[in-house]
C-alpha positions, -999 to 999 in steps of 0.1 A, spaced: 1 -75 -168 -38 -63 -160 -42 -66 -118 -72 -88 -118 -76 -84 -77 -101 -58 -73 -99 -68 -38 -62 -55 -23 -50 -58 10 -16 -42 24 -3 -54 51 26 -51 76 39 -78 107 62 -71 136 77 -97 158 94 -107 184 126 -105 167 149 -119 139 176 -154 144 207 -143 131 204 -181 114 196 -189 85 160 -193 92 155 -161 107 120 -169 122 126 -203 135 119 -197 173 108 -161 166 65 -149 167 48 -128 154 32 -102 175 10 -78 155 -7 -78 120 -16 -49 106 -37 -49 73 -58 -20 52 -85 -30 28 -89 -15 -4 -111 -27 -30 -107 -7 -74 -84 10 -53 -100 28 -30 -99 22 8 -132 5 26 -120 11 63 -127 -29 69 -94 -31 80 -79 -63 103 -57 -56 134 -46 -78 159 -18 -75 190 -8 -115 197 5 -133 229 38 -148 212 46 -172 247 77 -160 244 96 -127 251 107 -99 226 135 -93 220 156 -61 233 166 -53 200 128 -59 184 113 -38 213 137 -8 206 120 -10 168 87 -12 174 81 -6 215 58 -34 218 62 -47 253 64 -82 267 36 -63 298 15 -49 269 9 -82 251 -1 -108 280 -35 -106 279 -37 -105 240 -49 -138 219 -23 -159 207 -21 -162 169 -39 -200 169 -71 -179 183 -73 -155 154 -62 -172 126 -89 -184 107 -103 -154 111 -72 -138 96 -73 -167 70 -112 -157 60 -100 -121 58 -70 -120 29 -85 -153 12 -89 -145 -25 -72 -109 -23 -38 -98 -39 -17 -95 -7 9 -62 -9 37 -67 15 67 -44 12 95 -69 20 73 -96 16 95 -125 20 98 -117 58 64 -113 65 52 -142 44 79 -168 60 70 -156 92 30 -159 86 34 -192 70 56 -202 99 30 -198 125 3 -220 99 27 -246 102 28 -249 139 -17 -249 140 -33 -281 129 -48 -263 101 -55 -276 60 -31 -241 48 1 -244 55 9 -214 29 -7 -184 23 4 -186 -12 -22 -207 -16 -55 -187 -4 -42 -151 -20 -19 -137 -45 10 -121 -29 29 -86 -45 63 -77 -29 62 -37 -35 97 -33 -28 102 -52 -56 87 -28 -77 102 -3 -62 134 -14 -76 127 -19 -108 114 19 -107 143 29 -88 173 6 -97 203 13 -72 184 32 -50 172 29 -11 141 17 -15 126 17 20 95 26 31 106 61 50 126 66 13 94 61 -5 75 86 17 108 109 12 109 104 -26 68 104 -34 61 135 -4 39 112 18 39 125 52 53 97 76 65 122 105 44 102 128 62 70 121 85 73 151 85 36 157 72 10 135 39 1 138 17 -28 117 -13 -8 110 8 23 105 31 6 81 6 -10 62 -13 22 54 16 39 46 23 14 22 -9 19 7 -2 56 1 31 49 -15 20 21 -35 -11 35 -51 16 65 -64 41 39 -69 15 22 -96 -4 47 -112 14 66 -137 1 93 -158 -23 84 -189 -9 99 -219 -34 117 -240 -33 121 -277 -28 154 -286 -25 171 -320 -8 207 -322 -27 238 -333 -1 255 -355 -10 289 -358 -28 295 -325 -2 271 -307 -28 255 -286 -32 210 -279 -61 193 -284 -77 162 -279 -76 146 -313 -108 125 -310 -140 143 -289 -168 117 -286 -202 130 -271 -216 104 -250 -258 113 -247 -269 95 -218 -302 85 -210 -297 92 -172 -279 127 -162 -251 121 -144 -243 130 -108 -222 161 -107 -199 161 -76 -177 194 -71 -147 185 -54 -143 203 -19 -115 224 -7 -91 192 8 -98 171 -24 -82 202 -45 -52 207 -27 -47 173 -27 -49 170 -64 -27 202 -64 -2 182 -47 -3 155 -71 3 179 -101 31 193 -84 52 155 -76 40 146 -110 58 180 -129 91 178 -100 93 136 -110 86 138 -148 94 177 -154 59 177 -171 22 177 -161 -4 175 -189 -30 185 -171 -12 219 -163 11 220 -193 -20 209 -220 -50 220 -202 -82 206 -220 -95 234 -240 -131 235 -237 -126 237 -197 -123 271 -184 -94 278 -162 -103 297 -133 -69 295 -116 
């Protein structure tokens, strides 16, 4: 199905901990939000982060998790303080949540307890559970965030303990991979000189010349890095194994 949210919005939660009840966030707050804007897939840096005052005390086993102290979150506001703004923020956006059951009961949770018109945030935003997806792409698998980062070469060494903001744009790295595929070209084999080409070459004349931007040494290596996860995850890379043959190679 086409993603019709040009507007996406990872995000991550930590709390104060987890009942070992059924409802496992009856009695239980959430104290940080983490969330990274992206909009056609690209990110704006209009990101939303907040620390919250649950009124009640983390956990032990929370706190060994994330390190978020009881001392370090008195003086933050309390999630009835920020969340309409929080509301105005993911309104109308596809929501990506790795887990996302955990994160949504827990968000809708706190709604519930504010005298507010949302009670779900179903309702405001479309809501995408990544891991999901990740195991319909890797049935039978672990299919964690760290294994992500593990399996796709995303560089988590700094997730030490977990962290909303850090989780959430780690989740943006993995999911853009996760989604994007390869576009398969049509190409038609050259027999006798054993070369691929495109099959159908279109000139486009446009009326304006285009804006000719020569990627810089970082934006290489990083596409290098790309063509190499594609060819060790598929065992082929068009753009290396058919290079386009009207664009000189200087490799």
């Amino acid at each position: 199905m086409k993603n019709i949210y040009n507007r996406q919005i990872f995000l991550d939660t930590e709390t104060t901990g987890i009942n070992k009840t059924g409802i496992y966030y009856e009695g239980h707050r959430i104290i940080e939000i983490g969330a990274v804007e992206f909009i056609n897939r690209l990110p704006t840096g209009n990101n939303f982060h907040k620390y919250l005052n649950p009124n009640r005390t983390v956990s032990y086993e929370s706190f060994k998790i994330h390190g978020i102290s009881n001392s370090f979150l008195i003086n933050k506001p309390t999630f009835r303080e920020i969340a309409q703004e929080f509301i105005n923020y993911i309104r109308g956006t596809e929501l990506i949540i790795h887990n996302a059951s955990f994160d949504i009961d827990f968000i809708n949770y706190e709604l519930n307890n504010l005298q507010l018109d949302i009670k779900k945030i179903q309702k405001i935003c479309h809501v995408t559970d990544s891991l999901a997806i990740a195991r319909k792409i890797f049935p039978g698998k672990r299919n964690s965030l760290d294994a992500l980062c593990s399996r796709y070469n995303i560089d988590h060494d700094e997730r030490k303990l977990h962290s909303a903001i850090l989780d959430a744009t780690i989740l943006s790295k993995v999911f853009l991979i996760m989604t994007s595929g390869q576009i398969s070209l049509s190409f038609v084999k050259d027999k006798d000189h054993k070369k691929s080409y495109i099959k159908i070459f279109n000139r486009v004349k446009n009326k304006i010349p285009l804006k000719i931007i020569i990627a810089n040494k970082e934006e290489i290596l990083s596409h290098e890095k790309n063509l190499d996860l594609i060819k060790s995850k598929k065992g082929l890379c068009l753009w290396r194994d058919n290079p386009h043959p009207f664009i000189k190679n200087d490799k």
